[in-house]
N, C-alpha and C positions, 0 to 999 in steps of 0.2 A: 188681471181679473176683469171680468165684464162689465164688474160695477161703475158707476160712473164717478169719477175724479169727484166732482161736487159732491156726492153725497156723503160722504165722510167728512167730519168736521176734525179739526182740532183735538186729538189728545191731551187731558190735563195731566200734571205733573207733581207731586208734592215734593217736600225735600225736609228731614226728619231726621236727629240723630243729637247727641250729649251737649252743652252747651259749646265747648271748645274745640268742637269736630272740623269745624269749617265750612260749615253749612251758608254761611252768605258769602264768605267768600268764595266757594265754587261757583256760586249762583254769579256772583261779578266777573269772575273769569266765564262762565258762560254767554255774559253778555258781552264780553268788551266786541269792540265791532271790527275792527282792523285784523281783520284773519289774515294774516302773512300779508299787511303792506297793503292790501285790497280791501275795500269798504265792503261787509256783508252788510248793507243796508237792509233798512225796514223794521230794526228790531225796536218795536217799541212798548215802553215803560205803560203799564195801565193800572189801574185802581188794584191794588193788591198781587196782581201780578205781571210777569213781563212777556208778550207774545215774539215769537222766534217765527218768521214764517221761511219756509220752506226754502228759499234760495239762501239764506241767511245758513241752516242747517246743514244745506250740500255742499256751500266754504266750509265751513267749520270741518265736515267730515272726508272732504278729499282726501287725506294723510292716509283713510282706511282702502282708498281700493285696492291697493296691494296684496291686502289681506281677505276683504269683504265685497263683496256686489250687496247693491241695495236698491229697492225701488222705493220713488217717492209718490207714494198714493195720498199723502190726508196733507192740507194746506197748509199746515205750520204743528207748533207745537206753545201749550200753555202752560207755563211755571207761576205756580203761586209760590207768592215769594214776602209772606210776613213773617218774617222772624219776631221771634218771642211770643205770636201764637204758636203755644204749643202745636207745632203744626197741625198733631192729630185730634185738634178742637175739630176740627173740621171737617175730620174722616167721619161723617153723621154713618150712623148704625143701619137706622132705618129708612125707606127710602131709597135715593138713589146718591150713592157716595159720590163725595164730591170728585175725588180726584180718580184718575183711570189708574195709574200707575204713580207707585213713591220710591223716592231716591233715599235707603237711609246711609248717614253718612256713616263710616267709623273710622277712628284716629286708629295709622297703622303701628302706630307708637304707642297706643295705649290701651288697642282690643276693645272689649265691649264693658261702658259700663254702664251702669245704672238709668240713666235716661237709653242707652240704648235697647235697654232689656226691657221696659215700661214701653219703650217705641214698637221694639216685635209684636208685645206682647198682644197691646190694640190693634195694629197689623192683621196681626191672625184673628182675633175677635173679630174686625171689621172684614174678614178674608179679600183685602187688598195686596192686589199685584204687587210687588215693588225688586227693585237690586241693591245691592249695597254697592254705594261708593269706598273702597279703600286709600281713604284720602292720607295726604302729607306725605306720599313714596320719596319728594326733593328730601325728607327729612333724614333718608337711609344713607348711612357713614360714607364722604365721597360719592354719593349720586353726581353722576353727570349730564346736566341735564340738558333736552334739546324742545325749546319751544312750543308749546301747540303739538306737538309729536304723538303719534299713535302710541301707547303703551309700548306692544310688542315691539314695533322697531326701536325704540328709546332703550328698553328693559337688554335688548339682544346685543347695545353695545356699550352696555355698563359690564363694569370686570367684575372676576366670580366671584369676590369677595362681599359685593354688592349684592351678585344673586342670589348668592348665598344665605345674605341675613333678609331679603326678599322673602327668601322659601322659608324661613324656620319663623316670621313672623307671621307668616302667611297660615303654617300650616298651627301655630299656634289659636287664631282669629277663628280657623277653621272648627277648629276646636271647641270656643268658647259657642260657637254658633251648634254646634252640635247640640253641648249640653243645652241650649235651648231649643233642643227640638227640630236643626234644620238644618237640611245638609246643603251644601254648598261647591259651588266649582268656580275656577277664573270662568268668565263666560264665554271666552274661546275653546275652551273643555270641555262645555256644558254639555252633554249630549240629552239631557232631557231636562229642559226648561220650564216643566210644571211643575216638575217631583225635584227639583234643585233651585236654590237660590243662584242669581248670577253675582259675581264679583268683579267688579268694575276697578282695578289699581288706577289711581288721581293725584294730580297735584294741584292745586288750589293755587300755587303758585309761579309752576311754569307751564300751566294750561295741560301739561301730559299726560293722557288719557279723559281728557273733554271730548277730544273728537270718537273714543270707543264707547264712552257713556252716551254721548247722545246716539250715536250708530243703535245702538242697542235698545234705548227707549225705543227708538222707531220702529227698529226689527219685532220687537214684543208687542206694541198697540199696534201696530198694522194691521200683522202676521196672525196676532191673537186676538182682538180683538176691532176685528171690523166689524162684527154685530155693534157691540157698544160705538161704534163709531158712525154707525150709516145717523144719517141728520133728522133728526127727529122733530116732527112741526111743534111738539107739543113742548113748553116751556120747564125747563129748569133749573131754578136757581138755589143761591144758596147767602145767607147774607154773612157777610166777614164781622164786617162792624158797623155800630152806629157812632155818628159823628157830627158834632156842629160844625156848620163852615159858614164863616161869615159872607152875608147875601144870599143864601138858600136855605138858611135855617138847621134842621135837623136832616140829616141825609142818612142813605143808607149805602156802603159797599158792597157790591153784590159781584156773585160771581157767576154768570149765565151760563152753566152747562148745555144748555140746550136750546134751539126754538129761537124765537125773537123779542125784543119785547122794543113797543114803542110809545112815543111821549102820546100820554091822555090814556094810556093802559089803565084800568082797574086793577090794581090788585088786591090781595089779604097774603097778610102774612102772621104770625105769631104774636103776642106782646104780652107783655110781664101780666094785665090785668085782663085778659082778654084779648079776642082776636083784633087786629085792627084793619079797615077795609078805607083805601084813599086813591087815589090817582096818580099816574107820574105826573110831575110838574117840567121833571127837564132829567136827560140822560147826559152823565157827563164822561168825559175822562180829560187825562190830562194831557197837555200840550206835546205836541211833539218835542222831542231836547232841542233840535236848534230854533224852535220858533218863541224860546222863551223871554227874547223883550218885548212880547206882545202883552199886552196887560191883563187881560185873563187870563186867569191861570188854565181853566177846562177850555173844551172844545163841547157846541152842545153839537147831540144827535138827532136828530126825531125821529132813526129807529138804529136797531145793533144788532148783533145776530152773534148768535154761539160761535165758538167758547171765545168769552172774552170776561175782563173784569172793567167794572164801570160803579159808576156813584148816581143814584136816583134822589132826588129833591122831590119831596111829597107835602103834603101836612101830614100832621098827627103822627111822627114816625118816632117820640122821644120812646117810648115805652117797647122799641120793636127791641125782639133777642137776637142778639148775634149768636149762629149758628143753625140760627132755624130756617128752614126753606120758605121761598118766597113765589106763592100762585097768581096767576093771570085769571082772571073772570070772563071768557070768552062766553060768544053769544047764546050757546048753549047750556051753559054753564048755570048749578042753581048753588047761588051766593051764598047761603048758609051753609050747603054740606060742607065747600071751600073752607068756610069758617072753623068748623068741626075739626076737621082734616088738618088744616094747618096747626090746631094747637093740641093733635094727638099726641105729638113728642114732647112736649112740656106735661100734660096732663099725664102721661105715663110717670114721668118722673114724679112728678105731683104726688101719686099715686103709693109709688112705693116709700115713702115718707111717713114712720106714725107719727103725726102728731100729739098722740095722748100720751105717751113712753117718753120714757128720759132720751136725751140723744142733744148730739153739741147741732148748731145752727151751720152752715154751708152754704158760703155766696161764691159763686164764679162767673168769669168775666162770658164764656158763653154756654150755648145751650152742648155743646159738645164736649166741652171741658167739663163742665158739670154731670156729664153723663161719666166721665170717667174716673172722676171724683168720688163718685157714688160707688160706683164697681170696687175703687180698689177700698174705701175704706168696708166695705161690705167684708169684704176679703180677710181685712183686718178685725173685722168684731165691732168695730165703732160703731155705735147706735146714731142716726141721725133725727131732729126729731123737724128741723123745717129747712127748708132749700131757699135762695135766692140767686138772683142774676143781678149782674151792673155793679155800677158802683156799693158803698154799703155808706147807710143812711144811721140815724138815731134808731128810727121806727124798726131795721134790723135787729140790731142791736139789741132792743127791748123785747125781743125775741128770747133771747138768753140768758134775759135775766130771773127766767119762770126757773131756771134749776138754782138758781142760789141755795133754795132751799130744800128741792127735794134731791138733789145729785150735784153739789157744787166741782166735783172733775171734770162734768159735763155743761158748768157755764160759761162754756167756750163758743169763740166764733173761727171756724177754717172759711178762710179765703185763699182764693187763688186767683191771682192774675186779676185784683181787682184796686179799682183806689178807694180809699177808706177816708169819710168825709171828717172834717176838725171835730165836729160837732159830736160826732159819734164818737170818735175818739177818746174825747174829754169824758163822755155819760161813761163809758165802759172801765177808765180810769177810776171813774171818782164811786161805780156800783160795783167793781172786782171782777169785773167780763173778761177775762183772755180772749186780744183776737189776735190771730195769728194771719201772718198773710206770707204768702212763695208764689214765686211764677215756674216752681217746680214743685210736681204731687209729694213725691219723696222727703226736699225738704219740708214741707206740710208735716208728713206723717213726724216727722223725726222728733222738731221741735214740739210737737204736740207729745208725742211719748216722752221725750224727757221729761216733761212739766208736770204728767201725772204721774211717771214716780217719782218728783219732788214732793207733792201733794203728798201721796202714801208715806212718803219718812215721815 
C-alpha cells in the first residue's frame, strides 16, 4: 500500500471466553519468548496489557509461510490481557471501543457454554470484530503433538482416528455456533471473512496453532481495518482500573488507544460524584523483566504514544470509574463541554434507573460491566431501582433498605466483581439486606432467582 508504515499504530486485541477455556494460558503461550531456541525479543509486559512488536510476531509466525504470505504493515500488536475482568467490561458501547479485534476462546472438549454465549452475545451488541480460538486440540485421544507448529501441518500428521474425532467435534461447535446465529469456517476455508466467523484450532499447551492465530489477527486488522488503524493525533483512552500504589497515591490504568499523552497533560475523565479534571503527575509502566533488581518497580515517561497500557499518578483520582474514557484538554479545547462529555456514559446509565419504583440496588466493579449488568437483567424483568460503581460501602447498602418495607424480594444488593466493605456487611446482616456478589452475570442471576423463590414458598 502507499500508506506510510508509521501511520498505522498498533492493533488492540482482547481475549474472552468461559472461565476454564484457557484464555491466560494462551495468552502465556503467546508470550513465551524463546520461539524455536531463538530469543523473539522486545516483548513487553505493560500495565494491563502485553505488547508483541512486530519482529517478535514474524518468529512466532514463520511455521506459516508454507501455507500463507503476509505483509507486515502496523508495528506490533496489543493484547489486553486482565483476566477476571470480564474481559468485555471493556468493550465500551459507545464511543470508540476499546479493542479492534477479540479472540473468543472455546473448550474443543466442551463447546459453547454459558459465559461463551453471554461473550457472543455483547460481541454482537458491541459489533466487535473477533475469531474463535478452538482451544485444548493436545487434549483429542492420542494427539501428537509438534511444538509451536502451524495447525495444518501438525493436524495432516495425526492418524485419522485423530481426525476423525477433530471433525465430528468440530462440526458439533459449528453447530452450537449456528444456533447462535453464526456461521463459521476453519479460517483456512473461510472464503468470506465478514459474513463467517474464522476458527482458529489451539493448544494452550504445545503452542500448535499460536503461530495461525496470530497470522490471522494480522491478516484481519491490516487487511480490514487500516482505516481504524491509520494514527490518529487526537487522544483515546480508556481507564482499566483505579488503584493505590504506594508513593503515588491513587493512580489510574489506562489503555491509550490512540494519540499521546504527556506528563502535565490536563485531563477529565468520569467520577462516581462528578467529572473530575487534574493533571498527569507521572506516566508509568513497568520495568522491563530482566531489569527487575533495580528498585523501582515503574519506568517514568514524560510522554507515550498509542497503543500502549500505562499507569498515570494524578491527584484527585479516588472517585475515577473504571471503564470510562479518559480526555486530554488541548489548547482548543472548552473545559466544560469535556466535562459533559466524559460523564455522558454514566449519566446515561444514571438515567435509565427509576429511582421511585421498587427495584434491587446494583454495584459493579466498572462502568462497562455495569452497562452489561443492566441489559441482561432488563432482559430478565428485574426492576432496578439505584446503580453504583467500586467497592460497596454502608451508605450502598442503605440504599436497599427502603424495600424492606414496600417490596422485601427486592431488598436486595447484586454486585458484580466488586469487594464488599465489613462494615456493610455487618448493617445488611443485622437489617435482612441480601447481597449477593459473582464475578459471573449468570451466576448473579441464578442465586438471586433461587432466593426469590424461597421467599415465595
Amino acid at each position: 500500500s502507499h500508506m506510510n508504515k508509521k501511520d498505522l499504530r498498533s492493533p488492540i486485541c482482547c481475549i474472552l471466553g468461559h472461565v476454564d477455556t484457557g484464555k491466560t494460558k494462551l495468552l502465556d503461550k503467546i508470550r513465551q519468548t524463546n520461539v524455536q531456541g531463538g530469543e523473539a525479543g522486545g516483548i513487553t509486559q505493560q500495565i494491563g496489557a502485553t505488547y508483541f512488536p512486530i519482529d517478535a510476531i514474524k518468529a512466532k509466525t514463520k511455521v506459516m509461510a508454507e501455507y500463507e504470505k503476509q505483509t507486515f504493515d502496523v508495528p506490533g500488536l496489543l493484547v489486553i490481557d486482565t483476566p477476571g475482568h470480564e474481559s468485555f467490561s471493556n468493550l465500551r458501547s459507545r464511543g470508540s471501543s476499546l479493542c479492534n479485534i477479540a479472540i473468543l476462546v472455546i473448550d474443543i472438549m466442551h463447546g459453547l457454554e454459558q459465559q461463551t454465549i453471554e461473550s457472543i452475545k455483547l460481541l454482537r451488541d458491541r459489533k466487535a470484530p473477533f475469531v474463535v480460538a478452538l482451544n485444548k486440540i493436545d487434549r483429542l485421544y492420542d494427539w501428537k503433538a509438534i511444538p509451536n507448529n502451524s495447525f495444518r501441518d501438525s493436524f495432516a500428521k495425526q492418524s485419522r482416528a485423530v481426525q476423525e474425532e477433530f471433525q465430528s467435534r468440530y462440526s458439533k461447535i459449528q453447530l452450537e455456533l449456528a444456533e447462535q446465529g453464526l456461521n463459521s469456517e476453519l479460517y483456512f476455508q473461510n472464503k468470506n471473512m465478514s459474513k463467517y466467523v474464522s476458527i482458529v484450532p489451539t493448544s494452550a499447551v504445545t503452542g500448535e496453532g499460536v503461530p495461525d492465530l496470530l497470522w490471522l489477527l494480522l491478516e484481519l486488522t491490516q487487511k480490514r481495518m487500516s482505516k481504524q488503524l491509520m494514527y490518529l493525533s487526537h487522544v483515546e483512552a480508556t481507564i482499566l482500573e483505579v488503584k493505590v500504589v504506594e508513593g503515588f497515591g491513587t493512580t489510574i490504568d489506562v489503555i491509550l488507544s490512540n494519540g499521546y499523552l504527556r506528563e502535565g497533560d490536563r485531563i477529565v475523565l468520569c467520577g462516581m460524584n462528578g467529572p473530575i479534571v487534574t493533571n498527569i503527575r507521572a506516566l508509568l509502566t513497568p520495568q522491563p523483566l530482566r531489569e527487575l533488581r533495580l528498585k523501582s518497580e515503574y519506568v517514568h515517561h514524560k510522554e507515550v504514544k498509542a497503543a500502549l497500557g500505562v499507569k498515570i499518578a494524578a491527584n484527585d483520582l479516588e472517585k475515577a470509574v473504571s471503564g470510562s474514557r479518559l480526555l486530554v484538554v488541548g489548547p482548543e479545547d472548552d473545559e466544560d463541554e469535556l466535562m459533559d462529555d466524559v460523564m455522558d456514559d454514566l449519566t446515561g446509565l444514571l438515567d435509565s434507573v427509576d429511582t421511585t419504583g421498587k427495584g434491587v440496588v446494583v454495584q459493579a466493579s466498572t462502568l462497562g460491566s455495569l452497562e452489561a449488568l443492566l441489559d441482561f437483567l432488563k432482559d430478565m424483568k428485574i426492576p432496578v431501582m439505584s446503580i453504583g460503581l467500586g467497592p460497596v460501602y454502608k451508605r450502598d447498602v442503605m440504599k436497599a433498605s427502603t424495600m424492606l418495607e414496600k417490596a422485601p424480594e427486592y431488598a436486595v444488593m447484586l454486585c458484580f466483581d466488586v469487594k464488599v466493605d465489613k462494615e456493610a456487611e455487618q448493617y445488611a446482616e443485622q437489617e435482612g439486606i441480601k447481597i449477593f456478589n459473582a464475578d459471573v452475570i449468570y451466576h448473579l442471576f441464578d442465586s438471586f432467582t433461587a432466593y426469590q423463590e424461597k421467599l415465595l414458598e
